[in-house]
C-alpha positions as CSV (number, residue, x, y, z in Angstrom):
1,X,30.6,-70.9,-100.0
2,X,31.8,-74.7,-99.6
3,X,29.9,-77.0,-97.4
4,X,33.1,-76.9,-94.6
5,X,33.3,-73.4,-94.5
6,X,28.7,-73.2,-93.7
7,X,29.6,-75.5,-90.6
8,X,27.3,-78.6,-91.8
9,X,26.6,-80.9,-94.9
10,X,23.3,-79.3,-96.8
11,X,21.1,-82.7,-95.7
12,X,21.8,-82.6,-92.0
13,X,20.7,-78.6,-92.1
14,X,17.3,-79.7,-93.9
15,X,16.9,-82.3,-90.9
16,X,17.9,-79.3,-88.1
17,X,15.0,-77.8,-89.8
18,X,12.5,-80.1,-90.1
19,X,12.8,-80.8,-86.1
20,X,12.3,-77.6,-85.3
21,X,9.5,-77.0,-87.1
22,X,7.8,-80.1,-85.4
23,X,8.5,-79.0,-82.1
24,X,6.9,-75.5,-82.6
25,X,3.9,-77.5,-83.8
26,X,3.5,-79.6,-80.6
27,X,3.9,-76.2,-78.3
28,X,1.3,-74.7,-80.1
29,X,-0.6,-77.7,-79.8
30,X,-0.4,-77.9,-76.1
31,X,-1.0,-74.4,-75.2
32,X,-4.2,-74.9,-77.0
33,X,-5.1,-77.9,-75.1
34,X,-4.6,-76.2,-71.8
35,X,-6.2,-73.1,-72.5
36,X,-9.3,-75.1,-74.2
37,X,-9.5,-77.0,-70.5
38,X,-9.3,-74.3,-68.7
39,X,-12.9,-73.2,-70.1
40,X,-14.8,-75.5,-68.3
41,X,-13.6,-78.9,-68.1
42,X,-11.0,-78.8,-65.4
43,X,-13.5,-77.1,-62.5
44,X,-15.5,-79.6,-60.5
45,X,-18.8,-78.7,-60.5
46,X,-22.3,-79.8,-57.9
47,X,-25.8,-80.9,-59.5
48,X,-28.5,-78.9,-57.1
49,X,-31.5,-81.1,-56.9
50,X,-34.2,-80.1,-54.2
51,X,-34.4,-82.6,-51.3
52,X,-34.7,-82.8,-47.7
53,X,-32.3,-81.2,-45.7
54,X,-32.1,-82.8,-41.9
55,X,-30.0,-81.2,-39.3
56,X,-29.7,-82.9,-36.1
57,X,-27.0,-82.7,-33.0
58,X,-26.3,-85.3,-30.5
59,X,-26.6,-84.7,-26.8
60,X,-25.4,-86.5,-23.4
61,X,-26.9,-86.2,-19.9
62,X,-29.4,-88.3,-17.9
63,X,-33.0,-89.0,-16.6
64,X,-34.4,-87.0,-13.6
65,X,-38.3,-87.4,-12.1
66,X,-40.3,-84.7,-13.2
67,X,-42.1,-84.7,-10.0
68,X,-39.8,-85.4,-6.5
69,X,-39.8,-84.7,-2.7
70,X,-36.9,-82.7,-2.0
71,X,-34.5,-83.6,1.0
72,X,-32.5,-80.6,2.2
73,X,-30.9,-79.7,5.2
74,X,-33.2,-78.1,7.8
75,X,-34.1,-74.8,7.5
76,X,-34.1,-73.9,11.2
77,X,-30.9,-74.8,11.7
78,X,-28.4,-72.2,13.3
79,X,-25.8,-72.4,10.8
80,X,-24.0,-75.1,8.6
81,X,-24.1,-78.8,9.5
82,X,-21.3,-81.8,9.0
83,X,-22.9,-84.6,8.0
84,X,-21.8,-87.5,9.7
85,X,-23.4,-90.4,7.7
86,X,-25.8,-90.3,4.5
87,X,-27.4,-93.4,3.0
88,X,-26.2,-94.5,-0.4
89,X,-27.5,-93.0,-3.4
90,X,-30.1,-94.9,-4.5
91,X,-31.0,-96.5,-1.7
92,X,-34.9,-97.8,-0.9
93,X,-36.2,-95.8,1.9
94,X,-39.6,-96.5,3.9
95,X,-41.2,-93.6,5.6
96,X,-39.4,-92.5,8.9
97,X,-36.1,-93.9,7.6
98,X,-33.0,-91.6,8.7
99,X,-31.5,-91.0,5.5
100,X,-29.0,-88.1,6.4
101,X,-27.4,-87.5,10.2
102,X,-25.2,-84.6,11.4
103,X,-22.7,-84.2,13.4
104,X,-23.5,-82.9,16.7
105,X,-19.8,-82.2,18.5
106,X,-20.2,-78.7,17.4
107,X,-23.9,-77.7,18.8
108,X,-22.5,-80.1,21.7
109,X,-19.2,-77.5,22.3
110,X,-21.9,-74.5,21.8
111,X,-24.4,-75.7,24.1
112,X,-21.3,-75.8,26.9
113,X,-19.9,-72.6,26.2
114,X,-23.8,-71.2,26.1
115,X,-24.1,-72.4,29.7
116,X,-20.7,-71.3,31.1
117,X,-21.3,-68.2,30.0
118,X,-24.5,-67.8,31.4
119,X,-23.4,-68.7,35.0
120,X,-20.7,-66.0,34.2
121,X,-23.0,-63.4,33.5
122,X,-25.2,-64.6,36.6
123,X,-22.2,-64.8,38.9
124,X,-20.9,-61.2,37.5
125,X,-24.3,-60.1,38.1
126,X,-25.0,-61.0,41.5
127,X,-21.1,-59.4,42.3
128,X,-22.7,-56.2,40.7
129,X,-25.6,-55.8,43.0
130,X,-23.9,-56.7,46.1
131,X,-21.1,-54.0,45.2
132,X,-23.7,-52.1,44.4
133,X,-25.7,-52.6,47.8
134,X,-22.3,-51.9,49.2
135,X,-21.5,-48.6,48.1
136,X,-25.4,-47.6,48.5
137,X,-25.4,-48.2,52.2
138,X,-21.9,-46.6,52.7
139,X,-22.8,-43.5,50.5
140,X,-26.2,-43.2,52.5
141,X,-24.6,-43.6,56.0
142,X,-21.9,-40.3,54.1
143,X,-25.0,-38.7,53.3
144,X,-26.9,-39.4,56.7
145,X,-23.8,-38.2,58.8
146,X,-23.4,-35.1,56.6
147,X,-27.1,-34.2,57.5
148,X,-26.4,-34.9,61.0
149,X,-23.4,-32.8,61.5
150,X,-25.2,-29.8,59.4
151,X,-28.1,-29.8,61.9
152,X,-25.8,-29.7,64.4
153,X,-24.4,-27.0,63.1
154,X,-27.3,-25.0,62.2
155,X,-29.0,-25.9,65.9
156,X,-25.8,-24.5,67.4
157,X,-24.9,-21.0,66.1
158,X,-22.1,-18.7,67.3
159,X,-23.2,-15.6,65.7
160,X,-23.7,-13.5,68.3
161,X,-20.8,-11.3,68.1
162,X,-21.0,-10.3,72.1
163,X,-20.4,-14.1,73.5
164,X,-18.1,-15.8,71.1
165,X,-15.1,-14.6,69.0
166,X,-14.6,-13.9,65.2
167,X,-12.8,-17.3,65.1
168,X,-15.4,-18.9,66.5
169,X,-17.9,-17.4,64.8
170,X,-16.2,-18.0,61.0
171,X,-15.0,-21.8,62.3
172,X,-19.0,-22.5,63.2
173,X,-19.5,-20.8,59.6
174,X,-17.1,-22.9,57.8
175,X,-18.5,-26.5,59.5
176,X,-21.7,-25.3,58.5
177,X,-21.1,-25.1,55.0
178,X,-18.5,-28.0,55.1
179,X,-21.2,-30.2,56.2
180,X,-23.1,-29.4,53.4
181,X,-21.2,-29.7,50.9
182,X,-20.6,-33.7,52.7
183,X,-24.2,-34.0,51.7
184,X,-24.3,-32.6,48.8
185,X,-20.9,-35.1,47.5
186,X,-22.4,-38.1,49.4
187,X,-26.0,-37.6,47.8
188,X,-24.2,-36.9,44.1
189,X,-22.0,-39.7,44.3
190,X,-25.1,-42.3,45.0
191,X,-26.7,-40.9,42.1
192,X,-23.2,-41.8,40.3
193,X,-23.0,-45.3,41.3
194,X,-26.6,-45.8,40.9
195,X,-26.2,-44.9,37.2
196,X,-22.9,-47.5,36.7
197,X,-24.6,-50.4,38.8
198,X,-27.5,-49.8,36.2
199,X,-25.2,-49.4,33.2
200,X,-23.2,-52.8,34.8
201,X,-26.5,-54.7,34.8
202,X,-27.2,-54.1,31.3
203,X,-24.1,-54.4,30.1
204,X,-24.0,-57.8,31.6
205,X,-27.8,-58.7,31.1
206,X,-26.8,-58.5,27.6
207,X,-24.2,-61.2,27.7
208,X,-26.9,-63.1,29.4
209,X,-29.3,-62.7,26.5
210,X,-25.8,-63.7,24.0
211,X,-25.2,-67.0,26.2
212,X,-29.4,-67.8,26.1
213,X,-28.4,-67.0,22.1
214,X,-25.6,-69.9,22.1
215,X,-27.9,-72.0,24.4
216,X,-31.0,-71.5,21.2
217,X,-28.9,-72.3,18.7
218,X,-27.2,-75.1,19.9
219,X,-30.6,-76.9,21.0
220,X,-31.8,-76.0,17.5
221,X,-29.0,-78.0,15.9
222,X,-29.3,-80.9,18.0
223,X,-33.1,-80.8,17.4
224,X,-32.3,-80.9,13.3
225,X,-29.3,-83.7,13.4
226,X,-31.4,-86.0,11.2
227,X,-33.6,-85.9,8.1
228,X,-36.2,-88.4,7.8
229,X,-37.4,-90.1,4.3
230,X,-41.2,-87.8,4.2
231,X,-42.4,-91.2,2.4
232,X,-41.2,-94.7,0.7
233,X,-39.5,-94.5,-2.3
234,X,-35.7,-94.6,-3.9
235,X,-32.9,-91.6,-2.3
236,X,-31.1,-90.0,-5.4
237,X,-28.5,-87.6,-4.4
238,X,-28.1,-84.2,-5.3
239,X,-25.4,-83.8,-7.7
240,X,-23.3,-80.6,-8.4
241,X,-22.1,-79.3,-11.5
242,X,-18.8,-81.7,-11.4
243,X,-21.0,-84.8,-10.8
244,X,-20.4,-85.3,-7.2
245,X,-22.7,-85.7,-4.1
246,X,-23.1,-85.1,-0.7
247,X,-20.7,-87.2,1.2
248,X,-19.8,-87.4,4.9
249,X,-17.7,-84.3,5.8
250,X,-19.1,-82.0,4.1
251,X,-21.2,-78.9,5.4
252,X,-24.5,-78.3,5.0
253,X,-26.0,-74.7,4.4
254,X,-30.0,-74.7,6.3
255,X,-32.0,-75.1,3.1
256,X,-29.4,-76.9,1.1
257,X,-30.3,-79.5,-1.6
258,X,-28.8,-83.0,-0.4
259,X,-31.2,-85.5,-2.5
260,X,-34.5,-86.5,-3.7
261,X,-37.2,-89.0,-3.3
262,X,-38.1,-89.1,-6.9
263,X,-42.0,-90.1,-8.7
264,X,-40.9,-92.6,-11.0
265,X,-43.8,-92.1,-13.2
266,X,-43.1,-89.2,-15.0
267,X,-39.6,-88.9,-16.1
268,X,-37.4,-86.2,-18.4
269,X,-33.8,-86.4,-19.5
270,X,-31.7,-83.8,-18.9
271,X,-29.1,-83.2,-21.7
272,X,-25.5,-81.3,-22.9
273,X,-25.4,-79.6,-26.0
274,X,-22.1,-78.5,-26.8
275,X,-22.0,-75.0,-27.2
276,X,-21.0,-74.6,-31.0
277,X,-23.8,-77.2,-32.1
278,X,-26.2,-75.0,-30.1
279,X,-27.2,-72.8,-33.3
280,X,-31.3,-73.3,-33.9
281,X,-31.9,-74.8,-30.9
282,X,-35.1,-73.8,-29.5
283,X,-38.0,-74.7,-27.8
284,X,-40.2,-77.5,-29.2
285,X,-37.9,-79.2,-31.2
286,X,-38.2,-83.0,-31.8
287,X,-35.7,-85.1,-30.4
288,X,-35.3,-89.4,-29.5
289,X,-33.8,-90.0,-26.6
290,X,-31.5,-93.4,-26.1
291,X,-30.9,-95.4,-23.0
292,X,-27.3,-96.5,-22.2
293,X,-28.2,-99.7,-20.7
294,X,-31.1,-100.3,-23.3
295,X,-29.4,-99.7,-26.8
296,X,-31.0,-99.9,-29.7
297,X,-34.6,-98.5,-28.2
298,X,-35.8,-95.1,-28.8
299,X,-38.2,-92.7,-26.9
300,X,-39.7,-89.8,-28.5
301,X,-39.2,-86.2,-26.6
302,X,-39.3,-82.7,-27.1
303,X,-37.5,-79.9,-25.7
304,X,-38.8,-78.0,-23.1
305,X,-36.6,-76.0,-21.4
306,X,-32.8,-74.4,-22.7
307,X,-30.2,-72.4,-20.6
308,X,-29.7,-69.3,-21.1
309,X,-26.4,-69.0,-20.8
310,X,-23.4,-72.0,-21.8
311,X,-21.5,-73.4,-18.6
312,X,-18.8,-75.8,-18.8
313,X,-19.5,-79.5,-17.4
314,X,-16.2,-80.6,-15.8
315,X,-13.8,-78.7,-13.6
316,X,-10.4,-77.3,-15.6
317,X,-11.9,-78.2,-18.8
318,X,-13.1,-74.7,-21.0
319,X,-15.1,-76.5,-23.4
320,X,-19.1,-75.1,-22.4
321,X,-22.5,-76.8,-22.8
322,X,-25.9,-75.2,-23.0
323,X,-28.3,-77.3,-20.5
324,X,-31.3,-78.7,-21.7
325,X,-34.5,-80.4,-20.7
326,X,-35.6,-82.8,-22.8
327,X,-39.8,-84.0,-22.1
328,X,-40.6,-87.7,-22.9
329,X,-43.6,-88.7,-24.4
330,X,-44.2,-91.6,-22.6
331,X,-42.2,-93.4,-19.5
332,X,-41.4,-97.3,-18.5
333,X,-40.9,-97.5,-14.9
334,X,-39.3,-100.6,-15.6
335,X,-36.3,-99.5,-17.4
336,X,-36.2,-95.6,-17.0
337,X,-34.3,-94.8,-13.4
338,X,-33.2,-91.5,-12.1
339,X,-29.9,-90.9,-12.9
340,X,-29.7,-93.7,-16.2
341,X,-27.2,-91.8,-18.6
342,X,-28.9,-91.0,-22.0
343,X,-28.1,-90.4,-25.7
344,X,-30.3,-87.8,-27.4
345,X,-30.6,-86.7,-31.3
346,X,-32.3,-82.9,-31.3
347,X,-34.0,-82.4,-34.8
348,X,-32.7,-78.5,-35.3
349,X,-34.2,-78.6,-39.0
350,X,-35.9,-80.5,-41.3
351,X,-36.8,-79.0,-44.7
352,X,-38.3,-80.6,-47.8
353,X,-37.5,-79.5,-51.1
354,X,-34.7,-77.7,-50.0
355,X,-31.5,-76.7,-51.9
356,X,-28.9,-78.1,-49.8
357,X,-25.5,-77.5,-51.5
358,X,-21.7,-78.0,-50.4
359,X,-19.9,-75.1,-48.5
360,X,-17.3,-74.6,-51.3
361,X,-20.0,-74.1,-53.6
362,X,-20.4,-70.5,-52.4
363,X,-17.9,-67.5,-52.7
364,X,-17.7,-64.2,-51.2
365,X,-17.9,-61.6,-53.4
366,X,-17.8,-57.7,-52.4
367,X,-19.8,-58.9,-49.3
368,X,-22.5,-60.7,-51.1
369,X,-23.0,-64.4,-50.8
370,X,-22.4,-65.6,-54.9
371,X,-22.4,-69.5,-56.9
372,X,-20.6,-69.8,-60.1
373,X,-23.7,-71.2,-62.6
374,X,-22.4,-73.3,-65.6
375,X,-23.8,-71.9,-69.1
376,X,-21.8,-74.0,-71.9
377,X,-18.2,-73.7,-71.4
378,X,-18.2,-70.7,-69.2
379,X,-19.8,-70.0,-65.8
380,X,-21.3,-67.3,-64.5
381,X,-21.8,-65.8,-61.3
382,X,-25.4,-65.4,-59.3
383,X,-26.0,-63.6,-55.7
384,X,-27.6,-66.2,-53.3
385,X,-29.8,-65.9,-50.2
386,X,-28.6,-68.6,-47.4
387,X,-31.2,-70.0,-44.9
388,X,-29.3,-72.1,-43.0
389,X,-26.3,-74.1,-42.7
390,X,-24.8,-77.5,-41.1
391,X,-20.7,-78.2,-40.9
392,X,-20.6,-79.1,-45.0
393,X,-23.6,-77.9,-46.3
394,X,-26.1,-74.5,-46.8
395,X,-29.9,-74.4,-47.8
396,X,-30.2,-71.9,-50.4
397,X,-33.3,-70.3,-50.8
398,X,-32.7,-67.9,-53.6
399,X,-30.5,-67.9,-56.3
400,X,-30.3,-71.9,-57.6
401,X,-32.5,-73.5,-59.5
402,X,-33.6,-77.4,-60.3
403,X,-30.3,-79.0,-62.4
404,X,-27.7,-75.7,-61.7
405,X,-24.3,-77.3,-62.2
406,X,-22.4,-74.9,-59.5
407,X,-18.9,-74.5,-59.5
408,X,-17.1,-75.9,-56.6
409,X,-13.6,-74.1,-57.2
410,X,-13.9,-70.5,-57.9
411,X,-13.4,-70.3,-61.8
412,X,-12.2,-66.5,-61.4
413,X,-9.7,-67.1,-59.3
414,X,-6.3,-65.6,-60.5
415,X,-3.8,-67.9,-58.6
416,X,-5.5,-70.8,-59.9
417,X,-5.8,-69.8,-63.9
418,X,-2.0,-69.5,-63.5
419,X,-1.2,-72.3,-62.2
420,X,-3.5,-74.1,-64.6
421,X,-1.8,-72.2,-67.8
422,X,1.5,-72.9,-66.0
């Protein structure tokens, strides 16, 4: 065979060759390389060292008195009240000061109707017994000319059959009886009106006792149209669960809260703990609470008091809180005031020597909490017991020890090794 008819002159064949050759080299080379990575090297890995582990949560709210004289509505009142004026909140108050009046146009209107219908019921009664009086003395003058006429009748008989005539005798007979039976209707028809006049009487002696009701009522509301300060101090309003207080127009329930006269000397924060930070909490806890207006300057509290249940703070917005009360160690009169908005750090944990590791450090594994554990080149696998956890971290309490190099990608995973060989 000639050198035209092979398709190529003999040295560029050898250099086809040699080429080719190479390149296979450099494949195998690489696929090497990438499966010799693979081991170990390419999977970031976490040194656990004991430490301590501090979880904490931050909470907003503000300062309340422990101790305080209540200011409510009054408890005798007949029903709700509009206040008319209130003072300001945080007003200074001697004692005796009005610090909350009502509006008195409704126990006014009540007190009016009260008394009109009174003089109804004693105008309707006094018509009722002289109708009554009436109809006695005209039934009893019936009754009285019945009896007449029947002893007229019985003094005069016509039964003797030889002097007067059978229509005599049965007419005399029939007048006899007729003027009974005039009796008898007159005397059962004053026992019938005796019983309605009496029914009438109670009937209206009990919208008599209904006005006297009204008339009660309404001079118990204007006896209760203002609350007087019980001693000096500062008026904080009562606040409801959307921050807003009592203001004028708005109705009073008897025995509502409307404010307090605060003791300055013993202060507590209450705080807002939003509900999916709440894990831990519990009663005792350490916490420092913050000052708006005094930044910088810390007070030492504990908690004393949690809700039970989570509530949302503001109107239209889902997002719930779990209330709690927050005891200071010490108070400054001089800087702490009812109602100052606070910041507060809750200690939830603090553990020393603890094994707090990153999140992606642990794997699931047919429901068992597992770390990868490096061991030369390869890693493998160890079931973990989990104490507790924050947002990037968990406290391992079994399973690690002092200088495990933990795998923070899971070196099993399928999807991944192909990728990498890919």
């Amino acid at each position: 065979m000639t050198a035209t008819e092979s398709g190529a002159p003999a040295p560029r064949r050898r250099l086809l060759a040699t080429g080719a050759a190479l390149a296979a080299v450099v494949i195998v080379a690489v696929t090497a390389l990438a499966f010799r990575g693979h081991a170990s090297t390419d999977i970031p890995t976490f040194r656990a060292e004991p430490g301590n582990f501090l979880r904490r949560v931050t909470a907003e709210g503000n300062l309340k008195a422990v101790k305080a004289t209540p200011i409510s509505a009054p408890t005798d009142a007949p029903g709700p009240m509009k206040i008319a004026w209130i003072a300001d909140d945080g007003t200074l108050v001697t004692s005796g000061d009005v610090v909350v009046r009502f509006d008195p146009t409704d126990f006014d209107q009540l007190l009016l109707t009260g008394n009109e219908d009174r003089a109804t019921a004693g105008n309707s009664l006094s018509k009722s017994n002289a109708q009554a009086q009436t109809t006695r003395v005209n039934l009893q003058r019936d009754a009285g000319q019945a009896q007449s006429e029947l002893e007229s009748a019985q003094r005069f008989r016509f039964d003797d059959a030889e002097v007067f005539s059978r229509y005599q005798r049965v007419e005399a007979d029939v007048d006899q009886r007729l003027a009974g039976e005039k009796k008898e209707y007159a005397q059962n028809v004053l026992g019938v009106r005796e019983r309605l006049a009496k029914t009438e009487k109670d009937l209206l002696g009990i919208e008599d006792k209904k006005a006297g009701l009204k008339i009660k009522q309404a001079e118990q509301g204007l006896r209760a149209l203002e609350i007087r300060a019980p001693h000096a101090g500062i008026l904080v309003l009562q606040r409801d669960w959307r921050g807003e207080g009592p203001r004028v127009g708005t109705s009073a329930w008897p025995g509502m809260a409307l404010g307090e006269i605060p003791d300055l000397d013993s202060m507590k924060a209450e705080v807002f703990v939003l509900e999916a930070d709440a894990a831990g909490l519990a009663m005792g806890q350490k916490a420092t609470v913050t000052i708006e207006s005094l930044p910088g300057v810390t007070f030492p509290a504990k908690v004393t008091q949690i809700d039970k249940l989570a509530r949302p703070r503001m109107r239209g917005v889902p997002v719930q809180y779990f209330g709690v009360t927050l005891s200071l160690d010490r108070t400054n009169p001089k800087v702490m005031k009812p109602g100052s908005r606070v910041r507060a750090l809750i200690e939830l944990e603090n553990r020393a020597n603890a094994f707090a590791i990153p999140r992606q450090a642990v794997f699931d594994k047919d429901g068992k909490k597992v770390v990868y554990r490096k061991r030369g080149t390869t890693f493998e696998p160890a079931v973990v017991t989990i104490a507790s956890s924050s947002a990037g971290r968990v406290v391992i309490t079994k399973g690690v020890a002092k200088g495990d190099e933990l795998a923070l990608l899971d070196p099993t995973d399928a999807s991944r090794t192909g990728k990498s060989r890919g």
